[in-house]
C-alpha positions as CSV (number, residue, x, y, z in Angstrom):
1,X,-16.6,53.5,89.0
2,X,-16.5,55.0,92.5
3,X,-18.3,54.4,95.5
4,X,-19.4,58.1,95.4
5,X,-20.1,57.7,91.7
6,X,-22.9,55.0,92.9
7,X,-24.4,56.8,95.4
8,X,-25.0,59.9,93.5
9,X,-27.0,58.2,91.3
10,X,-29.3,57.0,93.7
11,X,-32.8,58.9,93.8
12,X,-33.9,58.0,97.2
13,X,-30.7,58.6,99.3
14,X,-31.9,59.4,102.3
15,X,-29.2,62.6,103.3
16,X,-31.3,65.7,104.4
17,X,-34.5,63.3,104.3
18,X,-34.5,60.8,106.7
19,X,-37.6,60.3,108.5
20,X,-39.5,60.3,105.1
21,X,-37.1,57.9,103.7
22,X,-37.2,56.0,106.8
23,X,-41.0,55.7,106.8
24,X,-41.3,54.9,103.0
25,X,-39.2,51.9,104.1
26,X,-41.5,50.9,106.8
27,X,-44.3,50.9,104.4
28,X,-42.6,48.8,101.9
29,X,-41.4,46.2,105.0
30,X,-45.4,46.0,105.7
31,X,-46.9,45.7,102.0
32,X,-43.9,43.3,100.6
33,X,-42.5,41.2,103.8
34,X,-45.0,38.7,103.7
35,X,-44.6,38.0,100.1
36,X,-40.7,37.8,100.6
37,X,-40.7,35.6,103.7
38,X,-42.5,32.7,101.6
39,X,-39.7,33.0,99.0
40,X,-37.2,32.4,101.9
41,X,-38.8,29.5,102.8
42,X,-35.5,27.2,101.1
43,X,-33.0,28.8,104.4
44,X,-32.6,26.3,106.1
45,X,-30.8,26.4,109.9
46,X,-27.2,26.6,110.0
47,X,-27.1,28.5,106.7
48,X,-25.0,31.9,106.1
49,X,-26.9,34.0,104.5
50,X,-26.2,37.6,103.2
51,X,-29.1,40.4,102.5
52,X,-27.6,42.9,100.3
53,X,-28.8,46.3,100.1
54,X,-30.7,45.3,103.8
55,X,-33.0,48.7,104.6
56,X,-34.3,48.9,107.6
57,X,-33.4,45.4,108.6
58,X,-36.5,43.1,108.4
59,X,-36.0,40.3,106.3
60,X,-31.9,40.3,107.7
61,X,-34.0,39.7,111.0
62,X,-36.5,37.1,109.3
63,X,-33.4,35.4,107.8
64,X,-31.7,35.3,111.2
65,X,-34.5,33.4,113.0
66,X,-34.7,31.0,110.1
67,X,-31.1,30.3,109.9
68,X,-30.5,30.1,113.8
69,X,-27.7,30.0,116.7
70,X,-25.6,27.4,114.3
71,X,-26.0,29.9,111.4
72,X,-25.3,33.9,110.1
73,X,-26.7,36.5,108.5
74,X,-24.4,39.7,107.1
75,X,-26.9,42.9,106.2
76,X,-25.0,44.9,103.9
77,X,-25.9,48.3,102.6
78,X,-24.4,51.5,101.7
79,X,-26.1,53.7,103.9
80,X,-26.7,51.8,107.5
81,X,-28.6,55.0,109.2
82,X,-32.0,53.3,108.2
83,X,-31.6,50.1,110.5
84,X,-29.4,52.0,113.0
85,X,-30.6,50.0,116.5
86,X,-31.5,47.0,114.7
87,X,-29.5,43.9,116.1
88,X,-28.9,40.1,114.8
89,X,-28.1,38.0,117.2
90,X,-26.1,35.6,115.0
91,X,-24.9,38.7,112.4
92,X,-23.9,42.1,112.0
93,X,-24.8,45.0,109.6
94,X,-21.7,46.3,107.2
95,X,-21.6,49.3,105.1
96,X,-20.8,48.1,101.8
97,X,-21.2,48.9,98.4
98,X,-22.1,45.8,95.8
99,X,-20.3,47.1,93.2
100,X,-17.1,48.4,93.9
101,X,-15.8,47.2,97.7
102,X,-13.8,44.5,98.2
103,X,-15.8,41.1,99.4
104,X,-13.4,40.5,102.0
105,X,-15.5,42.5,104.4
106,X,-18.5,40.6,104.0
107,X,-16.8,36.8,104.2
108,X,-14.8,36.7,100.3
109,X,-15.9,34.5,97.9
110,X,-17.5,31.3,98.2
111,X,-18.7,32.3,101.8
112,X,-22.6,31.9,102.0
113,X,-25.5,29.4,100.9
114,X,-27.9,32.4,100.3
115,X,-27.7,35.5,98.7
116,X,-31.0,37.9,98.5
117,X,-31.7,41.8,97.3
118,X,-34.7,43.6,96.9
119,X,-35.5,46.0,94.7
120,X,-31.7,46.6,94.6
121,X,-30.8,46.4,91.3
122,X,-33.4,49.0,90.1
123,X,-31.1,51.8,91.2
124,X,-27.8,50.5,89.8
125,X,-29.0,51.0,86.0
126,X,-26.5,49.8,84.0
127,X,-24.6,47.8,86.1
128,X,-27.1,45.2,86.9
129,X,-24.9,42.4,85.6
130,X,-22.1,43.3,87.4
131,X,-23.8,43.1,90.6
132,X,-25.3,39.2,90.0
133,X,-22.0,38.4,89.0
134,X,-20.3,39.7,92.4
135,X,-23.5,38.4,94.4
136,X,-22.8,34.8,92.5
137,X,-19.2,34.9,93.6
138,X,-20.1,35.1,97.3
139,X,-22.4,31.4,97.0
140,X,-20.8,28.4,98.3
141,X,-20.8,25.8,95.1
142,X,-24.3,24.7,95.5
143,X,-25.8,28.3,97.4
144,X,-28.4,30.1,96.1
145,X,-29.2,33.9,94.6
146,X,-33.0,35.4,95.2
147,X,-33.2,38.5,93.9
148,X,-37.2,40.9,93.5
149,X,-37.3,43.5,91.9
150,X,-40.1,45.3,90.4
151,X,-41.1,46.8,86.7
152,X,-42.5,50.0,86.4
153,X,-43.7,49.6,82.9
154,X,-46.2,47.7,83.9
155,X,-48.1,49.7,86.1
156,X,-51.5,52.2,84.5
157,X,-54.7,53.1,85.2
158,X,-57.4,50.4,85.6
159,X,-60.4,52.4,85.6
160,X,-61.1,53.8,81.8
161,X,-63.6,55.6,83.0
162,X,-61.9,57.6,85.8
163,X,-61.2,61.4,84.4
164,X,-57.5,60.7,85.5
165,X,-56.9,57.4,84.3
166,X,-55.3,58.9,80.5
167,X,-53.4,61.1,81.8
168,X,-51.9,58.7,84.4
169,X,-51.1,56.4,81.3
170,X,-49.4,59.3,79.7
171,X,-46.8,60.4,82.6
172,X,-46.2,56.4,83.4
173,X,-45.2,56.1,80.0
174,X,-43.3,58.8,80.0
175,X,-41.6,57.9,82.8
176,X,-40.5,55.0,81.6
177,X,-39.2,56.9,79.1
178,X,-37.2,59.3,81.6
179,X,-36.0,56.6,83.9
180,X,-34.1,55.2,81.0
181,X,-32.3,58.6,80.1
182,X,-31.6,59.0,83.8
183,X,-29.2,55.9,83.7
184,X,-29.7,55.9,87.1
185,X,-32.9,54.0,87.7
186,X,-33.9,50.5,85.8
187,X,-37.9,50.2,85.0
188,X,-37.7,46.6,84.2
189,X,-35.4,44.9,86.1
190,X,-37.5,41.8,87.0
191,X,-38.5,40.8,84.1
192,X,-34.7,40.7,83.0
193,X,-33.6,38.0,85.9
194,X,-34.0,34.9,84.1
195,X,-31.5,36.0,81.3
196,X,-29.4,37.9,83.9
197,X,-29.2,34.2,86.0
198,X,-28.5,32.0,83.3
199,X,-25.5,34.3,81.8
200,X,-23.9,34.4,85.5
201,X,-24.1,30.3,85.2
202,X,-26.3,30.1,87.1
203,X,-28.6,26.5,87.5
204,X,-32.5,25.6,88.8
205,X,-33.5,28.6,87.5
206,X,-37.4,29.8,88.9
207,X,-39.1,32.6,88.3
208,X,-42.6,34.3,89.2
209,X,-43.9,37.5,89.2
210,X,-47.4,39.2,90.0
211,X,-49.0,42.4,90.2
212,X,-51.6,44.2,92.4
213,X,-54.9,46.1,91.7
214,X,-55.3,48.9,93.8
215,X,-57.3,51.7,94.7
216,X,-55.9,55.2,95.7
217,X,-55.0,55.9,99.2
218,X,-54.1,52.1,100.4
219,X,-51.4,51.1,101.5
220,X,-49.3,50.4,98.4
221,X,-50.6,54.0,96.8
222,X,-49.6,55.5,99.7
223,X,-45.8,53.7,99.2
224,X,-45.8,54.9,95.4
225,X,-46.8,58.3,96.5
226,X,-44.0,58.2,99.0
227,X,-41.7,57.0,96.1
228,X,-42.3,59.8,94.0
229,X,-42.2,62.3,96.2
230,X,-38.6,61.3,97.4
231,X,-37.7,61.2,93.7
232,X,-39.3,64.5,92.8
233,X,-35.9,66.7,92.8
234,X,-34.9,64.9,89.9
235,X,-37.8,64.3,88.3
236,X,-38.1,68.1,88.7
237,X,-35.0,68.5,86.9
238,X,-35.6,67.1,84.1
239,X,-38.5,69.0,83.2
240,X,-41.8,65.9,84.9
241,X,-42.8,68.3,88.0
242,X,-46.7,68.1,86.0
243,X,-45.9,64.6,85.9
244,X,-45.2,64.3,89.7
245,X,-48.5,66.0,90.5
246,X,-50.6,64.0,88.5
247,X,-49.2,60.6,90.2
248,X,-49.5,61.9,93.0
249,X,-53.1,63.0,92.9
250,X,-54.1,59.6,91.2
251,X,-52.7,58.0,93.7
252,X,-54.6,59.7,96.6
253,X,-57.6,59.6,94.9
254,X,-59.8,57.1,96.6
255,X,-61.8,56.5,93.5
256,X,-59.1,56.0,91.2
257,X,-58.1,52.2,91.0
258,X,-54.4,51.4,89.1
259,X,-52.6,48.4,88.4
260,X,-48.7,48.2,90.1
261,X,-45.1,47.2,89.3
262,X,-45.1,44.1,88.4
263,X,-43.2,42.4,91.3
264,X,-40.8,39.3,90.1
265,X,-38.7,37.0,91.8
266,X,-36.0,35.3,90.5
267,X,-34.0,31.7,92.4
268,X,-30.7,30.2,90.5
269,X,-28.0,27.9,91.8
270,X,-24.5,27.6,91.8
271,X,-23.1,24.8,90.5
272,X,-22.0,22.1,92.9
């Protein structure tokens, strides 16, 4: 598989869209940073440490504080335009694909104690193993893989009596439904991580996951609506335009509350 293969499956490349794109990402640094920063809390300083598929750049910057002057962090990402001006004073951002470019670019194998994504393997359906096992190649013997990710089959209305709320169950169902004829994005990647770890050999497994209940209009509704409007061209083609516009009016619908994605994390070791 190409490079160009990978990115044309992705539903929220930013070409011909960036400031939306760039804000989505902003929003999704402000609702989920917090959550992933306590994850982190194992760097320790002096650690090399690589954020693949980095976004605009916050948790590379988090991971750079936490690893230090004595340490480095490498953001990686196929498309670098959203954390364009961000700097690391210990690291460097590289344009790289997970799947398909060599590893030399980003240290080879065996090159870093800690290797985090989020909510990258969503949008390489299909390939979701092959991914862990490069990521698992880059640990040092004894380094560790974080991976979140979210699962959209979890999310619904959580109001019965809201005149919305069965129709929102319908179109999330449905697309669940479409997301897996797309084979470009994953709805249940997180819950998949535990299996996914222990298959790459991988040892200490942990895992957690929660979910939010929300109302229409904060923060996180706002994100989703953001999401689904970058998506809409090929939700669109695919015949789930109504779809679109009933999500979309849920979630801006003060008085409409809904339950998210569940959002899981996943640690594993490499053997010593």
């Amino acid at each position: 598989m190409s490079g160009t293969e990978f990115e044309s499956k992705y539903v929220l490349a930013a070409r011909g869209r960036e400031p939306e794109e760039h804000a989505r990402l902003d929003l999704l640094q402000q609702i989920f940073d917090p959550t992933t920063e306590k994850r982190l809390d194992l760097v320790q300083p002096g650690w090399r440490c690589l954020e693949a598929g980095a976004g605009r750049g916050s948790i590379a910057r988090f991971l750079s504080g936490k690893v230090g002057p004595s340490g480095e962090v490498i953001a990686a990402d196929i498309d670098l335009s959203p954390s364009e001006g961000v700097t690391l004073p210990n690291g460097k951002f590289v344009k790289h694909n997970i799947l398909v470019d060599s590893l030399a670019p980003l240290g080879g194998a065996g090159s870093f104690d800690l290797v985090h994504a989020r909510f990258l393997l969503q949008h390489i359906y299909d390939h979701e193993d092959l991914a862990i096992q490069r990521m698992v190649e880059l640990l040092k013997p004894g380094g560790w893989l974080v991976i979140e990710d979210l699962e959209a089959a979890t999310m619904g209305a959580a109001d019965p009596y809201h005149p919305m709320s069965e129709a929102y169950d319908k179109v999330i169902a449905g697309s669940v439904v479409a997301m897996n004829a797309s084979l470009a994005v994953d709805p249940r990647p997180g819950r998949a991580l535990p299996p996914r770890f222990h298959r790459a050999g991988l040892t200490e497994l942990r895992h957690e996951a929660f979910l939010y209940i929300e109302r229409g209009g904060s923060p996180l509704a706002r994100w989703y609506v953001q999401s689904t409007e970058g998506s809409r061209r090929g939700y669109d083609e695919a015949g789930y335009s109504q779809a679109v516009d009933v999500t979309i009016n849920a979630l801006k619908d003060p008085d409409f509350w809904f339950q998210s994605g569940a959002f899981h994390c996943a640690w594993g070791r490499k053997p010593a």
